[in-house]
C-alpha positions as a Markdown table, in Angstrom:
| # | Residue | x | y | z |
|---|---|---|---|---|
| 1 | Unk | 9.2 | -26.9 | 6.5 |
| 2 | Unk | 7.3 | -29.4 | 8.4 |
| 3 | Unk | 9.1 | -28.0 | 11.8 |
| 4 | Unk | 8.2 | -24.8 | 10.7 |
| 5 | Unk | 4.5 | -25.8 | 10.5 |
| 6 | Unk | 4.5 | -27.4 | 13.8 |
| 7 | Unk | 5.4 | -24.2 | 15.6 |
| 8 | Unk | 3.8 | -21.4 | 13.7 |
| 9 | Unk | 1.8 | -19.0 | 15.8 |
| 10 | Unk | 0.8 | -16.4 | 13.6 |
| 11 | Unk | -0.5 | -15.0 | 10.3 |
| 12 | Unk | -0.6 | -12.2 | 8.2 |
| 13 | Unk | -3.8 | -12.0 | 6.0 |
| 14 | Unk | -4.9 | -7.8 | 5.7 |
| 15 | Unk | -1.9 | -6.0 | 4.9 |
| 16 | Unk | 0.5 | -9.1 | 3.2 |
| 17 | Unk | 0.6 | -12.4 | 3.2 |
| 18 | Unk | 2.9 | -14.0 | 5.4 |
| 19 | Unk | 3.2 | -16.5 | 8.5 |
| 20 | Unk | 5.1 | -16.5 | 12.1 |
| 21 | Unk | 7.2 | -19.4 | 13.3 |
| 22 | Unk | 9.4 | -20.2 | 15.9 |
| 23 | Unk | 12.0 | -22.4 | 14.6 |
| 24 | Unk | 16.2 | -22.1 | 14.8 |
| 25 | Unk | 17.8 | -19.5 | 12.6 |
| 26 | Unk | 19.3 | -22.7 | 10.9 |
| 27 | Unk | 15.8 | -23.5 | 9.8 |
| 28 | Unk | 15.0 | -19.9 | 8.8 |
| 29 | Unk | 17.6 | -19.4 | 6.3 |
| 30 | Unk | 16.0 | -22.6 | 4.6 |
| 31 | Unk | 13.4 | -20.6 | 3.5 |
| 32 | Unk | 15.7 | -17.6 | 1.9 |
| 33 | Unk | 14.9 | -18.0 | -1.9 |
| 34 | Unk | 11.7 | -20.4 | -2.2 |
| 35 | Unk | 9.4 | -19.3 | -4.7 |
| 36 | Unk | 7.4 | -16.8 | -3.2 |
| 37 | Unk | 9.1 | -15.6 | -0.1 |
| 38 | Unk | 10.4 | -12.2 | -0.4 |
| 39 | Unk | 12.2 | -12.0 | 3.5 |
| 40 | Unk | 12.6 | -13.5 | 6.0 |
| 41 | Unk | 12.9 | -11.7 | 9.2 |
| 42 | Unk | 13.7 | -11.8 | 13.2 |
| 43 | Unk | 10.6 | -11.7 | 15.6 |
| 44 | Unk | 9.5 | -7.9 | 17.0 |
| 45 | Unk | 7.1 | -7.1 | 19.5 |
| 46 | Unk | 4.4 | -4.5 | 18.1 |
| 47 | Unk | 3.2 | -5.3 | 21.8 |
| 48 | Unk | 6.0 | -6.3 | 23.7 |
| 49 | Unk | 4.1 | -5.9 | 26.9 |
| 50 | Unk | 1.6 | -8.9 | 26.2 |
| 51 | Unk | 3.9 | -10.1 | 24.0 |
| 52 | Unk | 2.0 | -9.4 | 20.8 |
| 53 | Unk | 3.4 | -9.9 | 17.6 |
| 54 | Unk | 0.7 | -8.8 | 15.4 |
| 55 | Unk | -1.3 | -10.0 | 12.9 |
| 56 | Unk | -4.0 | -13.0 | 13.0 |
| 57 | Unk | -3.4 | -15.3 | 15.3 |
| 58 | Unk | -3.2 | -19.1 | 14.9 |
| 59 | Unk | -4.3 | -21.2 | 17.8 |
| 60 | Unk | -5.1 | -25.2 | 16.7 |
| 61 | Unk | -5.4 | -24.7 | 13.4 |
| 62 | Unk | -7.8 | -21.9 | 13.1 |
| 63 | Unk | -6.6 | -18.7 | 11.9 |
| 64 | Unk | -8.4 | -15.5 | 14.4 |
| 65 | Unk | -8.4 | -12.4 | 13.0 |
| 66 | Unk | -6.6 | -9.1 | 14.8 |
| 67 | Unk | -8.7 | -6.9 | 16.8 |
| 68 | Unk | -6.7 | -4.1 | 16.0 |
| 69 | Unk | -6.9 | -1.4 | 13.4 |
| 70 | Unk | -5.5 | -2.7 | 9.9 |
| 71 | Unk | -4.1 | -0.3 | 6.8 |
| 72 | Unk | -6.7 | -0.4 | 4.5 |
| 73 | Unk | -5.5 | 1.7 | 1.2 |
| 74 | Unk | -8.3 | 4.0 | 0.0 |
| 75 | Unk | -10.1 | 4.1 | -2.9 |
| 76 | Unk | -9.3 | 6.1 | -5.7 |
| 77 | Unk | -11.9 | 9.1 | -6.5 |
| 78 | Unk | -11.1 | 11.7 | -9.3 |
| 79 | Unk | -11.3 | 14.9 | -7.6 |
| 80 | Unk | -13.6 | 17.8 | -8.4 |
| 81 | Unk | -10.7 | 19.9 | -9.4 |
| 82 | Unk | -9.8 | 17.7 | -12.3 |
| 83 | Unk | -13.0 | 17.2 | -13.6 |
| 84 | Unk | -13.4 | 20.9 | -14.0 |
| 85 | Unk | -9.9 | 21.2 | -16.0 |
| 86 | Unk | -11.3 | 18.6 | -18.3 |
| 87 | Unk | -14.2 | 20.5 | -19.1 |
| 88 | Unk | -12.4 | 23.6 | -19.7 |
| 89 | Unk | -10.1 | 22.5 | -21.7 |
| 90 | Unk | -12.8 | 20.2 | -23.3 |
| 91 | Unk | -15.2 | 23.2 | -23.9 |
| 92 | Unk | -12.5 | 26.2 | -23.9 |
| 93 | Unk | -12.2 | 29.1 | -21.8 |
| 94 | Unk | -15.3 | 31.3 | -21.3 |
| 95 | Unk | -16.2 | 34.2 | -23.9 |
| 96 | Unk | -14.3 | 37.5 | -23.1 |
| 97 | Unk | -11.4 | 35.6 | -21.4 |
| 98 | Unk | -7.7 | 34.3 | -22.1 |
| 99 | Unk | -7.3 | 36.6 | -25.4 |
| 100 | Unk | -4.0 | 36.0 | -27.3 |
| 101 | Unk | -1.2 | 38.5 | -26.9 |
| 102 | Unk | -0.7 | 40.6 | -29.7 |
| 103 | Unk | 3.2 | 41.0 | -30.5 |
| 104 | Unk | 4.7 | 44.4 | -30.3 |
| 105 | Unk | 5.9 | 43.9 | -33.9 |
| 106 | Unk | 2.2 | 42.6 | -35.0 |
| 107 | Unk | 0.3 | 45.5 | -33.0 |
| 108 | Unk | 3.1 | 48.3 | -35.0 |
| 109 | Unk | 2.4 | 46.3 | -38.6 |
| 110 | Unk | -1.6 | 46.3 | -38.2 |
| 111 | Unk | -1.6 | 50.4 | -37.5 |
């Protein structure tokens, strides 16, 4: 842990929580079933041009956010659509509309 500390060079703080580290694979699988670490996985490039791993970076002990564009899930609206169901079903369907079927049998009965 301590080694892992020494060399970490990123963080993840927007989309998950979770740190970069450059340590041996030895040291990796050390971390495989601690409470609270779901994987642990190789290093990939999102840049691999400048070498940019993404997320924040961490450069002497200060965490610096990402410049670029992080997934932000959306809020939740109802949409119009539903509203109106509710207050159709809520109120019933206008006069004049969405009669009941007679039966063939209950049309031949009533004449």
């Amino acid at each position: 842990m301590e080694e892992a500390k020494k060399n970490m060079y990123a963080f993840s703080t927007t989309t998950y929580t979770g740190f970069q580290c450059t340590v041996s694979e030895e040291t990796s699988e050390k971390f495989k079933g601690l409470p609270g670490v779901l994987w642990v996985l190789p290093d990939s490039y999102i840049d691999v041009k400048n070498k940019d791993y993404g997320g924040d970076k961490y450069i002497n002990g200060e965490i610096i956010p990402c410049k670029y564009p992080t997934y932000q899930p959306k809020q939740r609206k109802e949409s119009k659509s539903v509203n109106k169901r509710y207050e159709r079903r809520k109120d019933g369907p206008p006069a004049g509309q969405f009669r009941p079927k007679q039966s063939a049998s209950q049309s031949e009965s009533s004449s």
